[in-house]
N, CA, C and O atoms as CSV, one atom per row, in Angstrom:
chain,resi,resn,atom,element,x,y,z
A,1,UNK,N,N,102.774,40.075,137.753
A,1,UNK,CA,C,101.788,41.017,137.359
A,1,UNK,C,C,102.099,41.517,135.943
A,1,UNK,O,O,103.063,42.241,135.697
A,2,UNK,N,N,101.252,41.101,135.061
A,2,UNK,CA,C,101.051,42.100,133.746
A,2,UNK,C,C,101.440,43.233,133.779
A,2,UNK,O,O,101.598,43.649,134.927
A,3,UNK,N,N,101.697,44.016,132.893
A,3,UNK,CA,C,101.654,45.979,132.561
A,3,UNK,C,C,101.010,46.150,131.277
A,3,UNK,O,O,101.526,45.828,130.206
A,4,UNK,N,N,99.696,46.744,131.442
A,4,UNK,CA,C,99.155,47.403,130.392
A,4,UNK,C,C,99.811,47.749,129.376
A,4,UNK,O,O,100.569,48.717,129.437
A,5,UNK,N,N,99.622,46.895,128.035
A,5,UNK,CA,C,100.285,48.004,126.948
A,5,UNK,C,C,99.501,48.921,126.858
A,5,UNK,O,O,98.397,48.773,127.383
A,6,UNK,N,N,99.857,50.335,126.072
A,6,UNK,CA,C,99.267,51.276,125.725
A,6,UNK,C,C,99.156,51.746,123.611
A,6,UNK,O,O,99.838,51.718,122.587
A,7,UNK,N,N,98.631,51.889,123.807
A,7,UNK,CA,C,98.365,51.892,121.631
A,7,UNK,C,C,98.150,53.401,121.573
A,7,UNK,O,O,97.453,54.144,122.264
A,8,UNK,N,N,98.893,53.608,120.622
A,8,UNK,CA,C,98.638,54.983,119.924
A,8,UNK,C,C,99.855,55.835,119.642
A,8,UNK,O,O,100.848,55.112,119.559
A,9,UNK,N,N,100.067,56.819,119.506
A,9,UNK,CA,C,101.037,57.422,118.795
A,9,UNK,C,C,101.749,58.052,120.269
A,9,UNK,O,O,101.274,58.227,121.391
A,10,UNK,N,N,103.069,58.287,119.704
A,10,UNK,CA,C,104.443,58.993,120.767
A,10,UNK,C,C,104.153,60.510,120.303
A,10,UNK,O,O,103.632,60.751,119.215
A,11,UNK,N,N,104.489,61.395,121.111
A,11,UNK,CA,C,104.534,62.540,120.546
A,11,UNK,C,C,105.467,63.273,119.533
A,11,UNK,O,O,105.287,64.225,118.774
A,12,UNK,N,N,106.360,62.599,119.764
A,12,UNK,CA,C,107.380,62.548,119.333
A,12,UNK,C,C,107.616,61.699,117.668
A,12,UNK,O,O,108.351,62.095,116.763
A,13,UNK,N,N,106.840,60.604,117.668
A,13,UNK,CA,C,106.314,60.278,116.374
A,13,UNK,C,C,105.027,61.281,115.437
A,13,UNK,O,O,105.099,61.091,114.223
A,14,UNK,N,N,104.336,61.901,115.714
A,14,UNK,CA,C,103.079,62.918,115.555
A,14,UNK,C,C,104.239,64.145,114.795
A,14,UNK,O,O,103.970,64.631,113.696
A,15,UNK,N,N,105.465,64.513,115.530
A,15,UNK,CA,C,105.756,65.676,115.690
A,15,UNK,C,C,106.734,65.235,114.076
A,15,UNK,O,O,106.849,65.848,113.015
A,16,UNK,N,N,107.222,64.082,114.493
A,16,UNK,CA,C,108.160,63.876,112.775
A,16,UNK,C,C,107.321,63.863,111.614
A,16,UNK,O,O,107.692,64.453,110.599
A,17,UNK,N,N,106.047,63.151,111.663
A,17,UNK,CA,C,105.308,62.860,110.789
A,17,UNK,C,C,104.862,64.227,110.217
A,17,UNK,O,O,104.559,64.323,109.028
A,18,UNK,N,N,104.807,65.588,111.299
A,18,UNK,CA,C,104.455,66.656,110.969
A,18,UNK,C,C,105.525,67.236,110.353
A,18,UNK,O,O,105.333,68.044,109.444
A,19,UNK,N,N,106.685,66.928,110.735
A,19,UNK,CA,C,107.876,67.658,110.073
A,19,UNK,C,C,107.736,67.198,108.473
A,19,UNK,O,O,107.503,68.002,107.570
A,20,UNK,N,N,107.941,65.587,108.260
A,20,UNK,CA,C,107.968,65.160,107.172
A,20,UNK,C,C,107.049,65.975,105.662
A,20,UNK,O,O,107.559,66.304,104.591
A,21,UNK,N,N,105.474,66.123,106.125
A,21,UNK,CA,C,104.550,66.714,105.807
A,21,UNK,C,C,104.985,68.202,105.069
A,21,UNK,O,O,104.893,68.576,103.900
A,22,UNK,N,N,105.558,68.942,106.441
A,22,UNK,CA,C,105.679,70.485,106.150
A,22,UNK,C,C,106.546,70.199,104.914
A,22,UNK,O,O,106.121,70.419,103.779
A,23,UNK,N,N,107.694,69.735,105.143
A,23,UNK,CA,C,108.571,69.030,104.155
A,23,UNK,C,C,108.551,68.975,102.691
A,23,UNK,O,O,109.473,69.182,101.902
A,24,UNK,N,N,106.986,68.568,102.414
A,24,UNK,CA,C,106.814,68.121,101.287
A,24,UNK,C,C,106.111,69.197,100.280
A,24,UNK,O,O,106.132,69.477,99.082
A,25,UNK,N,N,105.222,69.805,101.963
A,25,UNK,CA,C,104.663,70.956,101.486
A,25,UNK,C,C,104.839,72.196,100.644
A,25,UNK,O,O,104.106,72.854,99.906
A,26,UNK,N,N,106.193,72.262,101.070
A,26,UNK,CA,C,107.028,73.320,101.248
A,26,UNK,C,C,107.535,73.290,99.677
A,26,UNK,O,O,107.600,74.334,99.028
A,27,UNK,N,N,107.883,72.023,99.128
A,27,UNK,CA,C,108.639,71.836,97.701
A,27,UNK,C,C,107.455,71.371,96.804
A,27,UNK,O,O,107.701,71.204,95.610
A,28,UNK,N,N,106.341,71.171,97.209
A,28,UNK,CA,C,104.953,70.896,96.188
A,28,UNK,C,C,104.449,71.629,95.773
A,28,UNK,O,O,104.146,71.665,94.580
A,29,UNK,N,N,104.050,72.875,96.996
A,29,UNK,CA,C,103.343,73.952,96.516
A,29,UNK,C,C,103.738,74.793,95.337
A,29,UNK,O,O,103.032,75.006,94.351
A,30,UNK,N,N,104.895,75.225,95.544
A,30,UNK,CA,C,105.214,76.475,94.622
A,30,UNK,C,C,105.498,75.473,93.113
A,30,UNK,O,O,105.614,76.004,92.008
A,31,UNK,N,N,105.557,74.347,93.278
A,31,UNK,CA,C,105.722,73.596,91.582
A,31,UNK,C,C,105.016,73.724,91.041
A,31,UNK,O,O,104.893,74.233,89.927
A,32,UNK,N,N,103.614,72.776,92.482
A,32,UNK,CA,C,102.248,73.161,91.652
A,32,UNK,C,C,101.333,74.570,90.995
A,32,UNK,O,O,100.487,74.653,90.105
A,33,UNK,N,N,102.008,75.645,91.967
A,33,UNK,CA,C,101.041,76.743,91.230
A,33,UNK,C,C,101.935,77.378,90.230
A,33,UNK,O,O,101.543,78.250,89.456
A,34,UNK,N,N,103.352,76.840,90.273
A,34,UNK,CA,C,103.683,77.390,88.931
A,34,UNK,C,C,103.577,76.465,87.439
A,34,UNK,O,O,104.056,76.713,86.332
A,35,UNK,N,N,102.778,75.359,87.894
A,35,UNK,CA,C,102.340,74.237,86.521
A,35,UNK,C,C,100.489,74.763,86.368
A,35,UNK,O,O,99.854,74.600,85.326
A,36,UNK,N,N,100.029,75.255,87.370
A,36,UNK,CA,C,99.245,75.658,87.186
A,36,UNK,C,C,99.293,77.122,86.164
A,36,UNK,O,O,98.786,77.269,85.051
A,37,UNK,N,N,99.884,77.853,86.773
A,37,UNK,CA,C,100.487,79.334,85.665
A,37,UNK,C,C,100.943,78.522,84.328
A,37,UNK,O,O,100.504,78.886,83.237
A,38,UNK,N,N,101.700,77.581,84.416
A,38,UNK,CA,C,101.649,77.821,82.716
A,38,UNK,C,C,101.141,77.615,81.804
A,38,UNK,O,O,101.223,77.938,80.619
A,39,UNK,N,N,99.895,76.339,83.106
A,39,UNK,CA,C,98.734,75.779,81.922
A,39,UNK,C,C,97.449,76.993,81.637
A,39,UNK,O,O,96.486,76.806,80.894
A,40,UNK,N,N,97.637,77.858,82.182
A,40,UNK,CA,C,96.918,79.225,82.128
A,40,UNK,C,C,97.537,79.852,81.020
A,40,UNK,O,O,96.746,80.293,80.187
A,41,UNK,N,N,98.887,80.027,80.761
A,41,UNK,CA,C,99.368,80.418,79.963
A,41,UNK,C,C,99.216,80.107,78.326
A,41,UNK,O,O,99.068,80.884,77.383
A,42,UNK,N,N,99.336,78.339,78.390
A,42,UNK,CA,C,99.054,78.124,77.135
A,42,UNK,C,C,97.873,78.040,76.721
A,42,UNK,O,O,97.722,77.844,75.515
A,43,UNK,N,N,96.816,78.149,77.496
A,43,UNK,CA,C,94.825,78.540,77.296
A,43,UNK,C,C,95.035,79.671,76.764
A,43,UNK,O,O,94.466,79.712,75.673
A,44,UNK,N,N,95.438,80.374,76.942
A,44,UNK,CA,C,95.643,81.552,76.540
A,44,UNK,C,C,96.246,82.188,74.834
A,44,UNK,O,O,95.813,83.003,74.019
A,45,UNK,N,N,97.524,81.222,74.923
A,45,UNK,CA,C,97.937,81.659,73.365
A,45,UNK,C,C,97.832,80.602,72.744
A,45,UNK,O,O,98.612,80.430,71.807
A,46,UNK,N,N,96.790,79.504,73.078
A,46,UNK,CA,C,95.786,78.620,72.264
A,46,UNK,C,C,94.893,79.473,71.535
A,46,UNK,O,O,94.721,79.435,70.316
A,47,UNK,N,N,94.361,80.208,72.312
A,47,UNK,CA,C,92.956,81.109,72.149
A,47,UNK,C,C,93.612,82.063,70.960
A,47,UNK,O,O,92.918,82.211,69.954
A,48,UNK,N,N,94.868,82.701,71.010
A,48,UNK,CA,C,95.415,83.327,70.186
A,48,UNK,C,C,95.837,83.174,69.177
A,48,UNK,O,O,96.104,84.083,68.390
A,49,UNK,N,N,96.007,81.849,68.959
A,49,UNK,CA,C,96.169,81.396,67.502
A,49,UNK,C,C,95.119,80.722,66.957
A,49,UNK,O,O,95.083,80.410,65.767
A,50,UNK,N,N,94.003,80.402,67.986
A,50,UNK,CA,C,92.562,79.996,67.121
A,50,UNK,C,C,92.341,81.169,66.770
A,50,UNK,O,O,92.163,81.241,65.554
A,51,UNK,N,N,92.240,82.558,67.535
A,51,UNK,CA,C,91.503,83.882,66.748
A,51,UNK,C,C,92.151,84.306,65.287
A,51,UNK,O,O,91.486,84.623,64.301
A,52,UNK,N,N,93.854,84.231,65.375
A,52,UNK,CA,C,94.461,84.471,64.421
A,52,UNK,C,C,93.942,83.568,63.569
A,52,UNK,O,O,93.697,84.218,62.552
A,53,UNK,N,N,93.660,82.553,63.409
A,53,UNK,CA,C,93.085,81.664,62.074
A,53,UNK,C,C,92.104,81.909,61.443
A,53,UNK,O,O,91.921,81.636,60.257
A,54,UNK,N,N,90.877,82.818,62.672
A,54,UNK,CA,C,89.468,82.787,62.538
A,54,UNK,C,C,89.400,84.367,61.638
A,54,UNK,O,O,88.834,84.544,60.559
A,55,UNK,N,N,90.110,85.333,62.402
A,55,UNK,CA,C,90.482,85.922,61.135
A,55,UNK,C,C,91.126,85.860,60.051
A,55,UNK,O,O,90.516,86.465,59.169
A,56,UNK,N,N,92.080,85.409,59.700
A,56,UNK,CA,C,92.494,85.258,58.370
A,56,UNK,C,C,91.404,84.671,57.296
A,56,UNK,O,O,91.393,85.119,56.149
A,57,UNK,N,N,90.458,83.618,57.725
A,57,UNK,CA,C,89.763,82.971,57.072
A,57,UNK,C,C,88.452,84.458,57.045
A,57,UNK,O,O,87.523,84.741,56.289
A,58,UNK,N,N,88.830,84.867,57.852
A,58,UNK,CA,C,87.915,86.361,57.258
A,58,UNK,C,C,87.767,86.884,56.562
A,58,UNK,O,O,86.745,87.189,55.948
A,59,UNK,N,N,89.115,87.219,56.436
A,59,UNK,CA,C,90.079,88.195,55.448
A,59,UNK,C,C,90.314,87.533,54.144
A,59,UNK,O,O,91.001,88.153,53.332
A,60,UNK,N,N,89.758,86.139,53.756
A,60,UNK,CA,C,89.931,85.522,52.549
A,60,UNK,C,C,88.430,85.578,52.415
A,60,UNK,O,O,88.093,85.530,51.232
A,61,UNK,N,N,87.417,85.665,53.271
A,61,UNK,CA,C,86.157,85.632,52.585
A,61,UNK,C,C,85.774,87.007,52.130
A,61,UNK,O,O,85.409,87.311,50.995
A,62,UNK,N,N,85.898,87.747,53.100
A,62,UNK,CA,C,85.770,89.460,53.158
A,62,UNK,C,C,87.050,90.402,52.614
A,62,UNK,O,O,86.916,91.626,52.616
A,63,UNK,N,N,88.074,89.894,52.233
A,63,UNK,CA,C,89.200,90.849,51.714
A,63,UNK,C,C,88.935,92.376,52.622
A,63,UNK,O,O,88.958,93.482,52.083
A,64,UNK,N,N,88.723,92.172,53.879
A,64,UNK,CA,C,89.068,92.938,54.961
A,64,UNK,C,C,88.918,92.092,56.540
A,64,UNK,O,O,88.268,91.064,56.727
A,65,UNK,N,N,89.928,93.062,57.840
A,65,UNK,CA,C,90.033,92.359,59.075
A,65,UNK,C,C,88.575,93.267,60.200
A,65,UNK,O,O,88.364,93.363,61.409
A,66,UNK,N,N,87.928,93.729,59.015
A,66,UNK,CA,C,86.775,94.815,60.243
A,66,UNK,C,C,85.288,94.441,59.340
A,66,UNK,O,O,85.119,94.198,58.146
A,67,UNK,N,N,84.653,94.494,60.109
A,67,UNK,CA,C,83.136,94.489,59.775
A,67,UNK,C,C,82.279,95.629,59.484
A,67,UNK,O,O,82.707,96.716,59.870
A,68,UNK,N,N,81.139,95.607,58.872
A,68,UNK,CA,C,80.322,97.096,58.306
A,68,UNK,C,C,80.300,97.924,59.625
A,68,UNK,O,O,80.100,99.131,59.486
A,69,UNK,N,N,80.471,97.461,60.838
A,69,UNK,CA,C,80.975,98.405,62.135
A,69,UNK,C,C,82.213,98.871,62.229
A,69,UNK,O,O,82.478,99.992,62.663
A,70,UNK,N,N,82.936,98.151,61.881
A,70,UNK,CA,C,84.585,99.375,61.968
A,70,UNK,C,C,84.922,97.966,63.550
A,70,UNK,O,O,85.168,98.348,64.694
A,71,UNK,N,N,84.877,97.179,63.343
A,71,UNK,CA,C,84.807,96.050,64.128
A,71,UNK,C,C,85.684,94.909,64.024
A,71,UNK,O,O,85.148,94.349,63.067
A,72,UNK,N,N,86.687,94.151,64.351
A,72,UNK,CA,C,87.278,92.801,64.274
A,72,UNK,C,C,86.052,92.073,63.499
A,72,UNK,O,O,84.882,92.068,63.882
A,73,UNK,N,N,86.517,91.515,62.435
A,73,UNK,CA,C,85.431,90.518,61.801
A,73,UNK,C,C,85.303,89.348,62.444
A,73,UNK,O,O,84.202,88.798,62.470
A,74,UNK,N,N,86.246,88.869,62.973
A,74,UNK,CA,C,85.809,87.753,63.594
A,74,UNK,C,C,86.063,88.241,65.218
A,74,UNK,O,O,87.191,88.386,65.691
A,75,UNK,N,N,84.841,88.456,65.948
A,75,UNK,CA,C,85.083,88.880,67.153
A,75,UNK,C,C,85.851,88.110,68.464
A,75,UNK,O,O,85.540,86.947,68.204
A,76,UNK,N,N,86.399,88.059,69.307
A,76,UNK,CA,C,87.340,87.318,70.248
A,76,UNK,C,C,85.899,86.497,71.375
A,76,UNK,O,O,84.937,87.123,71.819
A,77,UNK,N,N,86.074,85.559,71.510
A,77,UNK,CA,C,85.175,84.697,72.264
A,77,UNK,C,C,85.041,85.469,73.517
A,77,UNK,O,O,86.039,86.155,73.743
A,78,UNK,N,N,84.033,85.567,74.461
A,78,UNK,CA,C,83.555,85.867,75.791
A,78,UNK,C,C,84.406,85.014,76.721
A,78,UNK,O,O,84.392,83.791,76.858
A,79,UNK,N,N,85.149,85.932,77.328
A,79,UNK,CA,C,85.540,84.657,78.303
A,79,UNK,C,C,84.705,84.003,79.332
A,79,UNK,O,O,83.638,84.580,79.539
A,80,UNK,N,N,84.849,83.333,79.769
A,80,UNK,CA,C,83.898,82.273,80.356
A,80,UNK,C,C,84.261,82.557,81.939
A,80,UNK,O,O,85.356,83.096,81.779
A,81,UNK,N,N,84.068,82.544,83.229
A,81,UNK,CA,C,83.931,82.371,84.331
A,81,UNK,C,C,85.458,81.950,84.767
A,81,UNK,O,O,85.937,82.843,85.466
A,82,UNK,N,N,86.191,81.063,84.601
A,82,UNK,CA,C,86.954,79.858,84.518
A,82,UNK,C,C,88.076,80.462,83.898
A,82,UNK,O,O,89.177,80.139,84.343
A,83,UNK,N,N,88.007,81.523,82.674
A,83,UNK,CA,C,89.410,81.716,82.084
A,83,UNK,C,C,90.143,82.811,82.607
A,83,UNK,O,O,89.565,83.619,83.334
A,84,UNK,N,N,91.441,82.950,82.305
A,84,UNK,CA,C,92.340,83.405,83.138
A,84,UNK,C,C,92.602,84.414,82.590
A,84,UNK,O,O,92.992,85.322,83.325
A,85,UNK,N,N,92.502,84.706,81.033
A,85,UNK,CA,C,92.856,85.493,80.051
A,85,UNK,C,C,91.568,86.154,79.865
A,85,UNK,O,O,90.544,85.624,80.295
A,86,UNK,N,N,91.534,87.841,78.947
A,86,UNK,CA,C,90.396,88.193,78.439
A,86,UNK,C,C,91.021,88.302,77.015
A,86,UNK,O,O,92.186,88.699,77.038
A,87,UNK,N,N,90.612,88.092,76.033
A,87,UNK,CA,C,90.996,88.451,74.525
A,87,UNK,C,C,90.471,89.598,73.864
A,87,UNK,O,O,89.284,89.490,73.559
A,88,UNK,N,N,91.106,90.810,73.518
A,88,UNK,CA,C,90.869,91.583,72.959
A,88,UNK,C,C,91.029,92.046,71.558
A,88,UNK,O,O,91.383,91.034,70.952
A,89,UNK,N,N,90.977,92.782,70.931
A,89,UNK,CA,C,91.114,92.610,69.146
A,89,UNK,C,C,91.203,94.337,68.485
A,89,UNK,O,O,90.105,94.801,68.792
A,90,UNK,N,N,91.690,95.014,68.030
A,90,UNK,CA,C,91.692,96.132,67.319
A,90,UNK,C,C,92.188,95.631,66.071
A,90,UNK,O,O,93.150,94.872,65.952
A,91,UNK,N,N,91.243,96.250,64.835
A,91,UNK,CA,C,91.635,95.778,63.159
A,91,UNK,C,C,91.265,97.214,63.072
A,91,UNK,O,O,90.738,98.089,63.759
A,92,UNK,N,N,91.975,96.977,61.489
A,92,UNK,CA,C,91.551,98.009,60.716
A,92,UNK,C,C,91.414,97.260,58.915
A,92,UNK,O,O,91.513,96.054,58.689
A,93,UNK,N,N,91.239,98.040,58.138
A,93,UNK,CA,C,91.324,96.905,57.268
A,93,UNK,C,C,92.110,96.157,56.855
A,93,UNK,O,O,91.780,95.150,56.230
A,94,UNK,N,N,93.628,96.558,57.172
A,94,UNK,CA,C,94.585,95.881,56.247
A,94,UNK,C,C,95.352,94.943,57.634
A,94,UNK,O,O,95.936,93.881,57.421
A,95,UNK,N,N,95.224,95.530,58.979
A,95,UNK,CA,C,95.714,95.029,59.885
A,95,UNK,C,C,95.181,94.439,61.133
A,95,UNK,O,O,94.092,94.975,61.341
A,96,UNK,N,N,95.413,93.714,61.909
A,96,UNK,CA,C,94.798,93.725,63.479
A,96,UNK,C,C,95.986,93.017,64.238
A,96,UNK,O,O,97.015,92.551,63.748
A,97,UNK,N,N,95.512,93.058,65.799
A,97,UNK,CA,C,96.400,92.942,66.823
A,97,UNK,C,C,95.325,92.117,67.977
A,97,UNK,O,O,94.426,92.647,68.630
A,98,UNK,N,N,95.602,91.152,67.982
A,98,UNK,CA,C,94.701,90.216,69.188
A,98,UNK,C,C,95.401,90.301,70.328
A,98,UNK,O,O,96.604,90.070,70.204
A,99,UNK,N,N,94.933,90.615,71.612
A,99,UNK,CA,C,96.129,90.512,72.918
A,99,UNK,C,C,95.365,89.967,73.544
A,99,UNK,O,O,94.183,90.248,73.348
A,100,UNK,N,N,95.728,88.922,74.599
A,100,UNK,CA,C,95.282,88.517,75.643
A,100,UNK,C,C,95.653,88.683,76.678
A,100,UNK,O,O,96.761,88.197,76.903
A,101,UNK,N,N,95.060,89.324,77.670
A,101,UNK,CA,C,95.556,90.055,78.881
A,101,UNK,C,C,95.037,89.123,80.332
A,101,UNK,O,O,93.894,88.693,80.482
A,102,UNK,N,N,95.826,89.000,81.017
A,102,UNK,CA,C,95.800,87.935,82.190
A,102,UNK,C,C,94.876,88.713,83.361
A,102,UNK,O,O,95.241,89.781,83.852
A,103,UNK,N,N,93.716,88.081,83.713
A,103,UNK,CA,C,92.744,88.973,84.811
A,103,UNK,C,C,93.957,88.400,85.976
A,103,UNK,O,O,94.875,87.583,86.052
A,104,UNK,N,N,93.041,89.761,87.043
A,104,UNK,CA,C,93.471,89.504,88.571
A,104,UNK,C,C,93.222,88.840,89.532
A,104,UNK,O,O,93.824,88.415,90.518
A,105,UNK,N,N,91.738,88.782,88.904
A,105,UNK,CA,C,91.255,87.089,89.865
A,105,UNK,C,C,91.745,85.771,89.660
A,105,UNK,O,O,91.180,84.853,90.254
A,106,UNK,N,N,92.608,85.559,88.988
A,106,UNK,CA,C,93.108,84.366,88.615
A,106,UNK,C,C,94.634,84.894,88.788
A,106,UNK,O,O,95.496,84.412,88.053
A,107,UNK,N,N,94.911,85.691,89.567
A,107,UNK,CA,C,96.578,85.609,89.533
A,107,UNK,C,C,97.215,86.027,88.054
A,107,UNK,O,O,98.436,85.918,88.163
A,108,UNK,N,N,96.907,86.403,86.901
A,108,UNK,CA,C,97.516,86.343,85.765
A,108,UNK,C,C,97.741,87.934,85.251
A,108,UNK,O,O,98.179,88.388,84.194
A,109,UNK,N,N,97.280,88.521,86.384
A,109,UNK,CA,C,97.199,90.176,85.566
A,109,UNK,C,C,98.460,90.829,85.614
A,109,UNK,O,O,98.365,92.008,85.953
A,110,UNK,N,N,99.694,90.398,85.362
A,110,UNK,CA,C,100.800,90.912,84.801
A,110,UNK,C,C,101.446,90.094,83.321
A,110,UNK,O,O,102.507,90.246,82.715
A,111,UNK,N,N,100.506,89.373,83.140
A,111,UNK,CA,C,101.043,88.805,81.664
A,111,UNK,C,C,99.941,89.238,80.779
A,111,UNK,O,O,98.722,89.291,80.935
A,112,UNK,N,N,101.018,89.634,79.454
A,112,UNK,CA,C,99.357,89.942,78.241
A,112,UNK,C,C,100.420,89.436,76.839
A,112,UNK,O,O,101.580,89.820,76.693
A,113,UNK,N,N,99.996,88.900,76.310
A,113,UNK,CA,C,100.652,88.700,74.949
A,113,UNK,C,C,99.728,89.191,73.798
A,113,UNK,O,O,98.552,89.543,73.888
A,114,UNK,N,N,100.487,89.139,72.744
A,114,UNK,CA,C,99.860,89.756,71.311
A,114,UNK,C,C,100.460,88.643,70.334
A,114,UNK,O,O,101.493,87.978,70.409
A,115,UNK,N,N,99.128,88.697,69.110
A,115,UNK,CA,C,100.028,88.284,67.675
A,115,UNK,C,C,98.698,88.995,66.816
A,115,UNK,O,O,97.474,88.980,66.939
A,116,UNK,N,N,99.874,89.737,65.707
A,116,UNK,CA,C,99.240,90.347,64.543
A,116,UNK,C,C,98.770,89.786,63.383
A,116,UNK,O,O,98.335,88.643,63.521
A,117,UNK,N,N,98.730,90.256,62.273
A,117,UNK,CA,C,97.865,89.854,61.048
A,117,UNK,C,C,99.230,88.956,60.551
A,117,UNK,O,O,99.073,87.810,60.131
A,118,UNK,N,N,100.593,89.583,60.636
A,118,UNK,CA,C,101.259,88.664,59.878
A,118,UNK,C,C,101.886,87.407,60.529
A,118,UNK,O,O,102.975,86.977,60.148
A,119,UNK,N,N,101.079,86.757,61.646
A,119,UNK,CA,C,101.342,85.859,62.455
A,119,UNK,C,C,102.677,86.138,63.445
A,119,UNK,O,O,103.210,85.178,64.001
A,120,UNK,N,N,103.219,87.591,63.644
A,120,UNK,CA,C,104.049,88.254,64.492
A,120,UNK,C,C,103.566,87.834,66.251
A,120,UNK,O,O,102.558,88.258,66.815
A,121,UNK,N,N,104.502,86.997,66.788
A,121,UNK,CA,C,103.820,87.013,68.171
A,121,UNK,C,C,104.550,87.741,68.982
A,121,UNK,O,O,105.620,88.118,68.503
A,122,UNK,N,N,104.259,88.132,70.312
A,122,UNK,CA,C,105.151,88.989,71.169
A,122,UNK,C,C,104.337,88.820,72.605
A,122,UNK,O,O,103.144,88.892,72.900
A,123,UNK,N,N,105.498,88.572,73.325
A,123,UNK,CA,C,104.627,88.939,75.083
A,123,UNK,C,C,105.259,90.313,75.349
A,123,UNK,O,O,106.419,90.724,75.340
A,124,UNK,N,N,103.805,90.989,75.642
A,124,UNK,CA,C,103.480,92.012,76.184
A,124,UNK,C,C,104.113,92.758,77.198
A,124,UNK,O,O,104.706,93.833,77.103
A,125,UNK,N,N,103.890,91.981,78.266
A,125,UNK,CA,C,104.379,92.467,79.731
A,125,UNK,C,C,104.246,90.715,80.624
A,125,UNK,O,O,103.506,89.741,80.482
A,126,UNK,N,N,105.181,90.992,81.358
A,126,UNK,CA,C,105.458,89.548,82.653
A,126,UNK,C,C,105.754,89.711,83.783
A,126,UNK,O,O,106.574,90.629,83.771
A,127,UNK,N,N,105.578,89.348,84.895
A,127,UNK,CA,C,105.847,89.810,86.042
A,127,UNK,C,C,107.412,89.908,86.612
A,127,UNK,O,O,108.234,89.020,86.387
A,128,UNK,N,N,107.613,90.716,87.130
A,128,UNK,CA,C,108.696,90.985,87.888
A,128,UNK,C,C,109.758,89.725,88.107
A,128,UNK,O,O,109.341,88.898,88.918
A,129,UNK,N,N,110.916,89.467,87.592
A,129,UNK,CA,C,111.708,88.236,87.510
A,129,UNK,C,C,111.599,87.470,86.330
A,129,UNK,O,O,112.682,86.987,86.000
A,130,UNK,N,N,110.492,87.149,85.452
A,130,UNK,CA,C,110.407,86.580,84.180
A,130,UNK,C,C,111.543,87.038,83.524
A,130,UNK,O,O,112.149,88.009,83.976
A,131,UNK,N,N,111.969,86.377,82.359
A,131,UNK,CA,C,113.089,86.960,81.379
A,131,UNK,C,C,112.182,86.676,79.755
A,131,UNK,O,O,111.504,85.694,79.454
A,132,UNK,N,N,112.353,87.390,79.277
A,132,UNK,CA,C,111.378,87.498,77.818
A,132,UNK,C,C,112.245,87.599,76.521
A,132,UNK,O,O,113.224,88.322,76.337
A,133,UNK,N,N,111.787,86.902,75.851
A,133,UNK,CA,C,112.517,86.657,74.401
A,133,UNK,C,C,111.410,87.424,73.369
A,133,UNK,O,O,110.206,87.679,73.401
A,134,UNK,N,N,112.456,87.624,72.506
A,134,UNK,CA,C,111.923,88.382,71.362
A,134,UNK,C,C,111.156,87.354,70.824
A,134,UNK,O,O,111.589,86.202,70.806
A,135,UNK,N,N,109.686,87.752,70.234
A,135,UNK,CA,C,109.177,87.351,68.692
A,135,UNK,C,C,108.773,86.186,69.179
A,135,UNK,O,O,108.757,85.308,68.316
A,136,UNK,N,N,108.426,85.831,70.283
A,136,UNK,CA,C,107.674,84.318,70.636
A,136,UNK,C,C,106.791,85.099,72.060
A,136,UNK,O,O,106.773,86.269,72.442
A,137,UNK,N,N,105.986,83.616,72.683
A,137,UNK,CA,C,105.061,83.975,73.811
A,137,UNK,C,C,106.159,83.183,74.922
A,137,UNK,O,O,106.690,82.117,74.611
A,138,UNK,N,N,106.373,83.755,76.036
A,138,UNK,CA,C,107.452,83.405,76.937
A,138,UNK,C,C,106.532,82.733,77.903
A,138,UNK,O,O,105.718,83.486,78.436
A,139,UNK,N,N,106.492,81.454,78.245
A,139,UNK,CA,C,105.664,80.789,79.064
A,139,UNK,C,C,106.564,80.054,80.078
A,139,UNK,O,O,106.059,79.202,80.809
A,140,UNK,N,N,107.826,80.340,80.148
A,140,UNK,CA,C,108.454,79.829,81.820
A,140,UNK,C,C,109.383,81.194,82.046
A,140,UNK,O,O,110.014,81.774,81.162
A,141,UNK,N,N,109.327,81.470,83.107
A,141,UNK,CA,C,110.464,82.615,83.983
A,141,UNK,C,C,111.639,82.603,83.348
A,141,UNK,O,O,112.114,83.690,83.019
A,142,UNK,N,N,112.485,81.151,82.985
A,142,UNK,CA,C,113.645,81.465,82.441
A,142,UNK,C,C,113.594,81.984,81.082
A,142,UNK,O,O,114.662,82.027,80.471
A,143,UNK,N,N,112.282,82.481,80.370
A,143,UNK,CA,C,112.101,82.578,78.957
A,143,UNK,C,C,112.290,81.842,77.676
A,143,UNK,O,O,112.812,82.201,76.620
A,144,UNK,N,N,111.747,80.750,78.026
A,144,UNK,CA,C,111.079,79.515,77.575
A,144,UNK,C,C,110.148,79.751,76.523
A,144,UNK,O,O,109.216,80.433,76.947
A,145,UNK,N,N,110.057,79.522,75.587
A,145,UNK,CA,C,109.078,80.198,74.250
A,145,UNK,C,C,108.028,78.933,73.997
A,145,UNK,O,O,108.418,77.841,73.583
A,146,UNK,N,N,106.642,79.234,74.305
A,146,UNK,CA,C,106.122,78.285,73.034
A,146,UNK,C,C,105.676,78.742,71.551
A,146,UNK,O,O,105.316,77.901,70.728
């Protein structure tokens, strides 16, 4: 007499395959959302050194950083839906200060960096555990400068 084989998985195979999984899970995730944070990061003091350019080229057409409003001459782009950062701007004539401040819907609202008229950069504030270096934008925890 024959015996039926049977096809399909052991439970015991299901249960490793699940272990393996959690496994991977476990060391993927937190890489990925911290490669995600830093590519947020450098959108960010991208944006900050396009504004810094956009004024200076201001300030060579207009020999001031404010407009007939008492205004950033070159105003900071709208952020878009999608960005992580908002860009803000205070001038006066001889000076200004661009910061980009990290919203909360995107996880970023403890980072804000700045750079001034004389291309001075500085991070602002970072979350709890970051380590921050002088006179650059700190874009990894161990204080990593770009």
């Amino acid at each position: 007499m024959k015996r039926a084989r049977r096809s399909g998985f052991t439970l015991l195979e299901v249960m490793l395959v699940v272990a393996i999984v959690a496994i991977l899970s476990a060391i993927a995730l937190p890489t990925y959302a911290d490669y995600v944070r830093r590519s947020r990061i450098l959108e960010a003091v991208a944006r900050l050194s396009d504004a810094h350019a956009r004024m200076e080229e201001y300030f060579l057409d207009q020999r001031t950083y404010v407009d007939a409003g008492g205004r950033c001459g070159a105003t900071p782009v709208t952020p878009a839906p999608a960005d992580a950062f908002a860009v803000s701007c205070l001038a006066t004539s001889a000076t200004f200060t661009y910061t980009a401040t990290g919203l909360g819907a995107k996880g970023m609202d403890a980072f804000a960096y700045s750079i001034d008229q004389t291309g001075a950069r500085a991070t602002v504030s970072l979350p709890y555990g970051w380590s921050r270096t002088a006179d650059c934008w700190t874009i990894r925890a161990d204080g990593s400068c770009a």
